[in-house]
Each structure stands twice: as C-alpha cells, then as structure tokens.
DOMIMAR-408691 format. One line per 3 residues: number of its first residue (from 1); their letters; for each residue x, y, z of N, C-alpha, C, O, CB. Coordinates in steps of 0.2 Angstrom, whole numbers, padded with zeros to 4 digits, m for minus. Atoms other than C-alpha are relative to their C-alpha. Glycine has a CB too. Layout:
! DOMIMAR-408691
NUM) a) X Y Z X Y Z X Y Z X Y Z X Y Z  ... .
//
This chain:
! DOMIMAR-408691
1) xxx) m0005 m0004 0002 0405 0516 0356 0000 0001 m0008 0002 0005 m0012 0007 m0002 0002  m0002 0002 0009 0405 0510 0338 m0007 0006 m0003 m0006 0009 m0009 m0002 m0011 m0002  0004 m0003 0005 0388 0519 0335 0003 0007 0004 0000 0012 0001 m0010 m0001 0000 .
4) xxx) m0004 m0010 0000 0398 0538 0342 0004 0000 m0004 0007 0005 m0003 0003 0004 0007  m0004 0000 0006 0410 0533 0328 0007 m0002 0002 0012 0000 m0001 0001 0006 m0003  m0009 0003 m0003 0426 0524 0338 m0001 m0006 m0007 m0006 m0008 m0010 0001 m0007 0012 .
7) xxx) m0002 0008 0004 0433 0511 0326 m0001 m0005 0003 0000 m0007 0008 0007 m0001 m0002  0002 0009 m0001 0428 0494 0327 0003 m0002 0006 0002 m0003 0012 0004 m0006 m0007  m0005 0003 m0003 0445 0488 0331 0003 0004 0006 0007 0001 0009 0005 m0002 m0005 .
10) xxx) m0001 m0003 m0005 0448 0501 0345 m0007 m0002 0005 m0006 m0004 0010 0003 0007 m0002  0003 0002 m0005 0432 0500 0352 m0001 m0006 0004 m0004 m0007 0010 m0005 0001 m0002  m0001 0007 m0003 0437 0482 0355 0005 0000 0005 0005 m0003 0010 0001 m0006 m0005 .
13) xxx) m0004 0002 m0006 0451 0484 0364 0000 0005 0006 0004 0005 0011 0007 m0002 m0001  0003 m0003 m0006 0443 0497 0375 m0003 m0004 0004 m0001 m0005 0010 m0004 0004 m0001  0004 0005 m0002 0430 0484 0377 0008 m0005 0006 0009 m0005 0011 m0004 m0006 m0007 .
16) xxx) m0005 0006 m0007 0444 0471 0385 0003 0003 0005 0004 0001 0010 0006 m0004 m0003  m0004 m0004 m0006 0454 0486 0393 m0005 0002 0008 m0004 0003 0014 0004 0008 m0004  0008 0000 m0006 0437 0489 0404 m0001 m0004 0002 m0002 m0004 0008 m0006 0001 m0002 .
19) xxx) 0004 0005 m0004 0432 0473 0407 0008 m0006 0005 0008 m0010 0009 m0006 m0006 m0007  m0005 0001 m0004 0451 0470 0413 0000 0003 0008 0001 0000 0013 0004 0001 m0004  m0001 m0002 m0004 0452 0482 0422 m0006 m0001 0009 m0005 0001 0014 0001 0005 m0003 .
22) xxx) 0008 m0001 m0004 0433 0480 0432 m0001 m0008 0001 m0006 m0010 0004 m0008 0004 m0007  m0002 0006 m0004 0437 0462 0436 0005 m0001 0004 0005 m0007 0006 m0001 m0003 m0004  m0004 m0001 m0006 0451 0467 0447 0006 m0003 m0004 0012 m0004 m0001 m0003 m0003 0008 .
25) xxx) m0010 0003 0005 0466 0460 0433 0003 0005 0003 0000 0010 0004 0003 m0001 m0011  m0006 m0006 0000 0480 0470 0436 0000 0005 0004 0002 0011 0003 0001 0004 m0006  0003 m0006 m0006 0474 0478 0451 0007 0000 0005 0009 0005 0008 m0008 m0004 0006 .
28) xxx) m0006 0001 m0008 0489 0470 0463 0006 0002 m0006 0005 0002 m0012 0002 m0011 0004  m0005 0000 0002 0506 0475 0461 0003 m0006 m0002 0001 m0012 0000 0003 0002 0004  m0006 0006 0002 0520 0463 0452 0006 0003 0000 0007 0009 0002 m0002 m0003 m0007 .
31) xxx) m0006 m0004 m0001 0537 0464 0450 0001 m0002 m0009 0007 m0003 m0011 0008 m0003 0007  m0003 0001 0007 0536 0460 0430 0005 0006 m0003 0011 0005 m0004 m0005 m0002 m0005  m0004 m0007 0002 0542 0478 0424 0008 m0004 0003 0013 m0005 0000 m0003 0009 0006 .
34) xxx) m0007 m0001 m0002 0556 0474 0436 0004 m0008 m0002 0011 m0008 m0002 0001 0001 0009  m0004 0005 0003 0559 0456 0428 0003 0001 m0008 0008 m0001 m0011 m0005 m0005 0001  m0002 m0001 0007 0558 0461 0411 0007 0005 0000 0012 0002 m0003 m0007 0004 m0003 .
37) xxx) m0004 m0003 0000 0570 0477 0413 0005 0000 0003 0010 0003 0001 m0001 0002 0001  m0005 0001 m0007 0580 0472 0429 0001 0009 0001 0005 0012 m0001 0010 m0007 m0003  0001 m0006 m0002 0576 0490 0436 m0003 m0002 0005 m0008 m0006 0005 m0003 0004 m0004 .
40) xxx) 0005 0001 m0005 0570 0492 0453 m0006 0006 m0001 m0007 0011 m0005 0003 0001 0008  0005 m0007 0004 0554 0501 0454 0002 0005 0006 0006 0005 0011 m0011 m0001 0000  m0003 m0007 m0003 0555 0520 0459 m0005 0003 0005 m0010 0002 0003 0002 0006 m0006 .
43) xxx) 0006 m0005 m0001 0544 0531 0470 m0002 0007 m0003 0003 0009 m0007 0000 0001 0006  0001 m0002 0004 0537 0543 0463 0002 0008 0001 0002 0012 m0004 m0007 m0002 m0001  m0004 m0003 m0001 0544 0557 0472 0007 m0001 m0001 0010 0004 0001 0000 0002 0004 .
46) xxx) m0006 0001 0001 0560 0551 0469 0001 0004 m0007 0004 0008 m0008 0003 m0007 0000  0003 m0001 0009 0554 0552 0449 m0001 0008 0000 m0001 0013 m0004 m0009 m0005 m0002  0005 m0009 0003 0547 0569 0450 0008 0003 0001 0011 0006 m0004 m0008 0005 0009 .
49) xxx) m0005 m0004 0000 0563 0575 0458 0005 m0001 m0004 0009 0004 m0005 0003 0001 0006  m0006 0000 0005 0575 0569 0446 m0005 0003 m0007 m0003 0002 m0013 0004 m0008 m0002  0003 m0002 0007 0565 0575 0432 m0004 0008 m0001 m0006 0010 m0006 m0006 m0005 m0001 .
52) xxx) 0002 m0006 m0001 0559 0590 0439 0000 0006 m0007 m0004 0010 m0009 0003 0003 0006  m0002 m0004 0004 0569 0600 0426 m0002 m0003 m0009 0001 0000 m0013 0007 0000 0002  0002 0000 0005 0559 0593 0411 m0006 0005 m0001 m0008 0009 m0006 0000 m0005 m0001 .
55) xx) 0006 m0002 m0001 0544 0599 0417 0000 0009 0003 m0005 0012 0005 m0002 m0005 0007  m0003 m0003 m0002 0553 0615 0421 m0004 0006 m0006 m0002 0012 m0006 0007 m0002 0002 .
//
C-alpha cells in the first residue's frame, strides 16, 4: 500500500484492521455497545423505519 502512496501510518492500521478482521476478532456478536451506552440494540428495520425520513 505504502508503495501506491497510503501513508505509513494509515497503511498500518489497515494492516491491523485486516489481519483483525481475517482472524475471525470481532466476528461474534457482543453486548459492549449496549454496556457502554446502556442502549438495547435495534434491528435494522426498525432503524430504517424511523429514519426513513432522512433518507427521504
């Protein structure tokens, strides 16, 4: 990446966001979002329909 002209320091944390992702991290669900925020999570039709009208 670095010789097609990414920055260093971004091409690095592509590098880690790839090799996270391609070793199955962050594959399973968690409930941290919902610890951190105390929000339940939403589906995504639910989401859409309240929001429809941004997208409008």
């Amino acid at each position: 990446m670095i010789g097609a002209g990414v920055p260093a320091l971004y091409a690095d944390k592509l590098r880690i966001l790839t090799e996270t992702i391609a070793s199955g991290m962050g594959a399973r669900p968690s409930d941290d979002v919902e610890k951190v925020t105390d929000l339940r999570p939403t589906r995504f039709a639910d989401f859409a329909r309240r929001a429809k009208q941004a997208w409008a």
